[in-house]
MDAnalysis code that builds the backbone (N, CA, C; Angstrom):
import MDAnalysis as mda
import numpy as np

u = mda.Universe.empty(264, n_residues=88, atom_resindex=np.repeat(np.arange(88), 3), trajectory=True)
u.add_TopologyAttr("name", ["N", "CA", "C"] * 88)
u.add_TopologyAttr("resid", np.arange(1, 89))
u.add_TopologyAttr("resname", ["UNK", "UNK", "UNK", "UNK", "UNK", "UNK", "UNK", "UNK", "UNK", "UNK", "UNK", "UNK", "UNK", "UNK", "UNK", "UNK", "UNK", "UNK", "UNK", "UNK", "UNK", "UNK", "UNK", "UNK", "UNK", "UNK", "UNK", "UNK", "UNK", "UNK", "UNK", "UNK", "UNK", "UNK", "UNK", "UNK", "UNK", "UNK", "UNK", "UNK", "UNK", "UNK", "UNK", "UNK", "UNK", "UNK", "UNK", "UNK", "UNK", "UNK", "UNK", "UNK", "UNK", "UNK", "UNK", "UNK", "UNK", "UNK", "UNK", "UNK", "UNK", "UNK", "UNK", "UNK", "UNK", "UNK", "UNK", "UNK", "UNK", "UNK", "UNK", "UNK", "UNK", "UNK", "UNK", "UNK", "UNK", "UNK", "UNK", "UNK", "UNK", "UNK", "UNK", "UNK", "UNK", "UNK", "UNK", "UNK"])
u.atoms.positions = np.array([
    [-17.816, -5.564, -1.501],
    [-19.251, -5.448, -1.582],
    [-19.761, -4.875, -0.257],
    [-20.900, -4.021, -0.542],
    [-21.054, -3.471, 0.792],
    [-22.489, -3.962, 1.335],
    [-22.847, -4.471, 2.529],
    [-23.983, -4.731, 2.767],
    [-24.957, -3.889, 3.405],
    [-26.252, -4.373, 3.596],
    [-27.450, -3.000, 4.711],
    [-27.017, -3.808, 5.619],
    [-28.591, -3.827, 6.570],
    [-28.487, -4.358, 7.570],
    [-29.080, -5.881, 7.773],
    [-29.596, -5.933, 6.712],
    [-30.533, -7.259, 5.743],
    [-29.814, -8.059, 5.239],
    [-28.956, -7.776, 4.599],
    [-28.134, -8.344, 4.026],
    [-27.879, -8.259, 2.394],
    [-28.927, -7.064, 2.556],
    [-28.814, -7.138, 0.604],
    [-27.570, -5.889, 0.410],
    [-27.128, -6.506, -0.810],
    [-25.893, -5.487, -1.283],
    [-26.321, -4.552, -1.682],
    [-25.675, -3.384, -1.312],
    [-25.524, -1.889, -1.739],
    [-24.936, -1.616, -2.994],
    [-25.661, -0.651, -4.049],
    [-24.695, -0.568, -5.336],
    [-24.663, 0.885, -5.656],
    [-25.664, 1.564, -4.802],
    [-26.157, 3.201, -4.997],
    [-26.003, 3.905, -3.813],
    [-25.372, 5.090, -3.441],
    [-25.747, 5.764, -2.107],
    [-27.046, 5.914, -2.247],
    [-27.211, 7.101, -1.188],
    [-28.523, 7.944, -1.083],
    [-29.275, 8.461, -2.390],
    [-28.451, 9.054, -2.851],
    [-29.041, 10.113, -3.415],
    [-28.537, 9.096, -5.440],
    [-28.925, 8.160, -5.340],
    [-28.621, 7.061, -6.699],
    [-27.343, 6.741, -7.334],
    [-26.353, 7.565, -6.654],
    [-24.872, 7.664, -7.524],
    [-24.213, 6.222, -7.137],
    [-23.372, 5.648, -7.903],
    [-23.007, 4.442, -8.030],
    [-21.874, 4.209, -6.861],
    [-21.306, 3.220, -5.728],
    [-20.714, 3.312, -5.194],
    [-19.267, 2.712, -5.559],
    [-18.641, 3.776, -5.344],
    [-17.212, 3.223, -6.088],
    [-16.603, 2.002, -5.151],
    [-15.798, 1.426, -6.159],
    [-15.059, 0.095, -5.650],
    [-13.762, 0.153, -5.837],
    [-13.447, 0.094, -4.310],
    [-11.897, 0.060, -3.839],
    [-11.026, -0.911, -4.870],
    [-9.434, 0.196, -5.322],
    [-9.061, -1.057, -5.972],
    [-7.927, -1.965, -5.010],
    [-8.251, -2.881, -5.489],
    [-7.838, -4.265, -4.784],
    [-6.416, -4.272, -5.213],
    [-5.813, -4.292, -3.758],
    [-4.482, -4.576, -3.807],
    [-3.523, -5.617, -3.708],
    [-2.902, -5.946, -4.440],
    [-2.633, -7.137, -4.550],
    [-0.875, -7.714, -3.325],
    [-1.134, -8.345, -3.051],
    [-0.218, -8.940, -2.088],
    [1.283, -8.509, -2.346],
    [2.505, -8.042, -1.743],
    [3.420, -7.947, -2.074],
    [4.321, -9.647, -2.054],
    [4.918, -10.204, -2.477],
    [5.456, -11.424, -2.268],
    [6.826, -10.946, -2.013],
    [7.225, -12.430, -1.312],
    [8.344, -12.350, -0.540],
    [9.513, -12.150, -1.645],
    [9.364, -12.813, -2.886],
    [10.609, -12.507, -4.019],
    [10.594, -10.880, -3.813],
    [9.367, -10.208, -4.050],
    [9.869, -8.492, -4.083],
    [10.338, -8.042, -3.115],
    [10.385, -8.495, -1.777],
    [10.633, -8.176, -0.433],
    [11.615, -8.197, -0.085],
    [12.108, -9.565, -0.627],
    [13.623, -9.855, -0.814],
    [14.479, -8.858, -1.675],
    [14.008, -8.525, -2.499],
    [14.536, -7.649, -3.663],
    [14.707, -6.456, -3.184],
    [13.462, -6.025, -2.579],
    [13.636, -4.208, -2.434],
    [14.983, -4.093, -1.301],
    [14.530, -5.575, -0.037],
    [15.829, -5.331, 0.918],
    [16.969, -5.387, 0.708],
    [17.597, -6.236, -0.253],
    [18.752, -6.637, -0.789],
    [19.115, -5.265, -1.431],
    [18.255, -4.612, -2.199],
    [18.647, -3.894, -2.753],
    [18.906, -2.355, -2.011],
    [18.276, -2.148, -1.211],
    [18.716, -1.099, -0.015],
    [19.742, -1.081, 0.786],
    [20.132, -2.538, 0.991],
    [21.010, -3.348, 1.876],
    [20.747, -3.359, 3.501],
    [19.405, -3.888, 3.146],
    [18.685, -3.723, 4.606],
    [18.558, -2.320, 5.773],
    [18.866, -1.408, 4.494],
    [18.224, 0.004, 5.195],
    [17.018, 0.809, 5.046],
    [16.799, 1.441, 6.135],
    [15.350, 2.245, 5.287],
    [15.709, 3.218, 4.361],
    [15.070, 3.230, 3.271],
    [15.262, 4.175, 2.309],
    [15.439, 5.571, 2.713],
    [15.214, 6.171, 3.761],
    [14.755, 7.619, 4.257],
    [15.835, 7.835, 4.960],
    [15.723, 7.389, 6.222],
    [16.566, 7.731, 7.454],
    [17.888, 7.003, 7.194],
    [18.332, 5.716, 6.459],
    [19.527, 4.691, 6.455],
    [19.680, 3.884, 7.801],
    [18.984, 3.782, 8.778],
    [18.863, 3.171, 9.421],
    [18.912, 1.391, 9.282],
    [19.646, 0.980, 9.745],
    [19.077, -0.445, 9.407],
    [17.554, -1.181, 10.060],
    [17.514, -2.163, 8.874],
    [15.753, -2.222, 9.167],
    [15.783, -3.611, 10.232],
    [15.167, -3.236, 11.174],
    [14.537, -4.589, 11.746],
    [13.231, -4.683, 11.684],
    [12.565, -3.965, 12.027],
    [11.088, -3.983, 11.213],
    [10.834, -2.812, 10.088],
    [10.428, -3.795, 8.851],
    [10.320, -2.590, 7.558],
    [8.870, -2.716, 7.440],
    [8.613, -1.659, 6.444],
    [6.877, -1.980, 5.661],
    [7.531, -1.506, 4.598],
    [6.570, -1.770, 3.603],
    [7.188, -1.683, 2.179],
    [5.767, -0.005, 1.799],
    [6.275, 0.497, 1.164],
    [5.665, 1.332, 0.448],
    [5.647, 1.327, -1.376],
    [4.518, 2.174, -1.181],
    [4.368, 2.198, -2.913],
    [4.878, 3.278, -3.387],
    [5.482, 3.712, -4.692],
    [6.013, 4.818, -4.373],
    [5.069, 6.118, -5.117],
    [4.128, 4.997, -6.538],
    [2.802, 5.425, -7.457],
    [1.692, 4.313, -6.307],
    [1.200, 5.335, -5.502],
    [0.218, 4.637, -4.965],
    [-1.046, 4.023, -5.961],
    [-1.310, 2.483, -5.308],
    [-2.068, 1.496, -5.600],
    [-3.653, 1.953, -6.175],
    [-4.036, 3.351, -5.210],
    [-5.278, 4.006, -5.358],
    [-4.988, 4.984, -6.897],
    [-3.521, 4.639, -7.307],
    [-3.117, 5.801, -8.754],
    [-2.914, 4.756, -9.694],
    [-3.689, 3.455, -9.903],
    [-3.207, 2.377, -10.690],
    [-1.555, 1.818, -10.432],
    [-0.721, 1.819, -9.249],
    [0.264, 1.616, -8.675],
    [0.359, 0.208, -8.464],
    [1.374, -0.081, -8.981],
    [1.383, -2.084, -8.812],
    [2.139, -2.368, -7.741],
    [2.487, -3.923, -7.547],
    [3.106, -3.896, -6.281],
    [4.416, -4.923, -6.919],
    [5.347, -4.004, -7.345],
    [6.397, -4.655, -8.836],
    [8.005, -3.870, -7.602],
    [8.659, -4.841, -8.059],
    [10.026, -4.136, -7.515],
    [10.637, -2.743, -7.284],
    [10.070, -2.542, -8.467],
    [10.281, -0.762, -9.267],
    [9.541, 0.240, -8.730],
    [8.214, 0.010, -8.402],
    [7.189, 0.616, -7.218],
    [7.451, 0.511, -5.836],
    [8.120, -0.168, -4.869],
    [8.579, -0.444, -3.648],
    [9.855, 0.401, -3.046],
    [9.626, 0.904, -1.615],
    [10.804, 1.202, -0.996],
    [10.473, 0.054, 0.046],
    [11.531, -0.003, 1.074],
    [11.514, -0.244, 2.246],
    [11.889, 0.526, 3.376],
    [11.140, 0.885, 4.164],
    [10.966, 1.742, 5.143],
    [10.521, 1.742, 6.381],
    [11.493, 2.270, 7.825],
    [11.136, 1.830, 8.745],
    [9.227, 2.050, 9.158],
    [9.285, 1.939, 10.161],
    [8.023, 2.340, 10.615],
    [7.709, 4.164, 10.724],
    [8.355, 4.612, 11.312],
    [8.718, 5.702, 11.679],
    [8.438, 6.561, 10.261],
    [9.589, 6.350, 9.207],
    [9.453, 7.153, 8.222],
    [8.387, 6.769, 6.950],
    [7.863, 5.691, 7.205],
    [6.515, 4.896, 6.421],
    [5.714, 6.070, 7.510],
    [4.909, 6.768, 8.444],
    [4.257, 6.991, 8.510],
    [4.521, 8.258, 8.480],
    [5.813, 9.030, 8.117],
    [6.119, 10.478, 7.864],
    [5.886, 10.727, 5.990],
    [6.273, 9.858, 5.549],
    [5.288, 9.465, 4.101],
    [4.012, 9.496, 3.938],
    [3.534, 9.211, 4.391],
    [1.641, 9.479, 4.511],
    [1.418, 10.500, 5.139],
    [2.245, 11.262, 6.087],
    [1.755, 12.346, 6.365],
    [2.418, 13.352, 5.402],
    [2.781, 13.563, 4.468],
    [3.626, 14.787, 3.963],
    [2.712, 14.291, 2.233],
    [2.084, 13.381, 2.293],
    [1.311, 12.780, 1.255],
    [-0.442, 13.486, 0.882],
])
C-alpha cells in the first residue's frame, strides 16, 4: 500500500490510472534450500564453484507468475546471481 504524506492511501497516480501492485513474493523455505543445494551438490549452478555463500534464484521470475517451488530455483554464488540480472 502506498501512502501521501497524510497518511491516506494512494490507489491512482497523477493522471487517474490505477497503481499497480507488486506481486508478493513468497518466502523460499529451508526444505527448498536444502533441496536445490543437495541437489547441485553444494555448487553454484554457473561457475561450479563450491558455495559458501549462495542466493537462490528464480529461474521464471516471480514478477512472470514464478513460484518459489524446487523446480524454479538455482543456487548461485553471489558473483554469478548478479551476472544473471545483468544479462536479464
Amino acid at each position: 500500500m502506498v501512502k501521501d504524506y497524510f497518511g491516506n492511501e494512494i490507489t491512482h497516480d497523477i493522471y487517474g490510472n490505477p497503481l499497480k501492485k507488486k506481486n508478493k513474493r513468497e518466502p523460499i523455505g529451508k526444505n527448498q534450500k536444502n533441496s536445490v543445494r543437495i541437489n547441485q551438490k553444494g555448487r553454484c549452478k554457473d561457475c561450479r564453484k563450491i558455495l559458501i555463500v549462495e542466493e537462490y534464484h528464480h529461474i521464471k521470475h516471480v514478477a512472470n507468475n514464478g513460484k518459489s517451488t524446487t523446480g524454479n530455483l538455482v543456487a548461485l554464488c553471489p558473483e554469478c546471481h548478479r551476472k544473471r540480472h545483468i544479462k536479464e
